[in-house]
N, C-alpha and C positions, 0 to 999 in steps of 0.2 A: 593222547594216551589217557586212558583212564585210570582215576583215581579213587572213586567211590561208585556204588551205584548211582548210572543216570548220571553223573560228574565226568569232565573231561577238563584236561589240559591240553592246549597246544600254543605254542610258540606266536604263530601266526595269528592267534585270535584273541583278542584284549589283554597282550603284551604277556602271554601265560599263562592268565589269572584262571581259576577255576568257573567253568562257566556248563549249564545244560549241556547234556549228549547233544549232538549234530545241533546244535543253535549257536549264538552268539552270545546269550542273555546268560549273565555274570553272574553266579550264586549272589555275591555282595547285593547287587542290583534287588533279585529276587527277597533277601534278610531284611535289607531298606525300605522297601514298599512296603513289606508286613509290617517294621515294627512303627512305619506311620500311620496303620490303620488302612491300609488296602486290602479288599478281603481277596479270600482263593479267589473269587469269580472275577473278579476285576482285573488282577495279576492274568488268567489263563483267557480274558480277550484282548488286553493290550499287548503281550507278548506271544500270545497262539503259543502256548505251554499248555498243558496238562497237570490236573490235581499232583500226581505222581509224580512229574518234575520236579515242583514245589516241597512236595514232600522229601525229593532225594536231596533238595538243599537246603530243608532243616536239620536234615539225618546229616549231611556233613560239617553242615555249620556245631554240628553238638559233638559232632565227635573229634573239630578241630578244637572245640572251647572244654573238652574235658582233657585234653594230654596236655594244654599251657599250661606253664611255671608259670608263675608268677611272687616276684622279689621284693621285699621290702627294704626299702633304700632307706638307712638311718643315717 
């Protein structure tokens, strides 16, 4: 099922989790590599992705981290 551009869910592929159209490669996976300093180029030969991939799991990473609540526990 799709969820965002270029994002898919299914059941059967990394327990749910949001992951590349027709791939296996995890959005989380893709966030992770960037934010240790993998550039695009390096992401789109170790997982044979596409700029554009990349790009649709920034685009959802931002628009799962702009609708969290977040509560202050006193």
């Amino acid at each position: 099922m799709d969820i965002a551009p270029g994002i898919e869910i299914n059941q059967k592929v990394h327990f749910g989790k949001p992951v590349i159209k027709n791939t296996r490669v995890p959005v989380e996976l893709i966030i992770g590599k960037l934010s240790g300093g993998m550039s695009f180029e390096d992401i789109i030969k170790e997982y044979e992705i596409t700029r554009e991939d990349i790009l649709a799991a920034l685009g959802y990473a931002s628009k799962i981290l702009s609708s969290e609540e977040i509560k202050a526990i006193i």
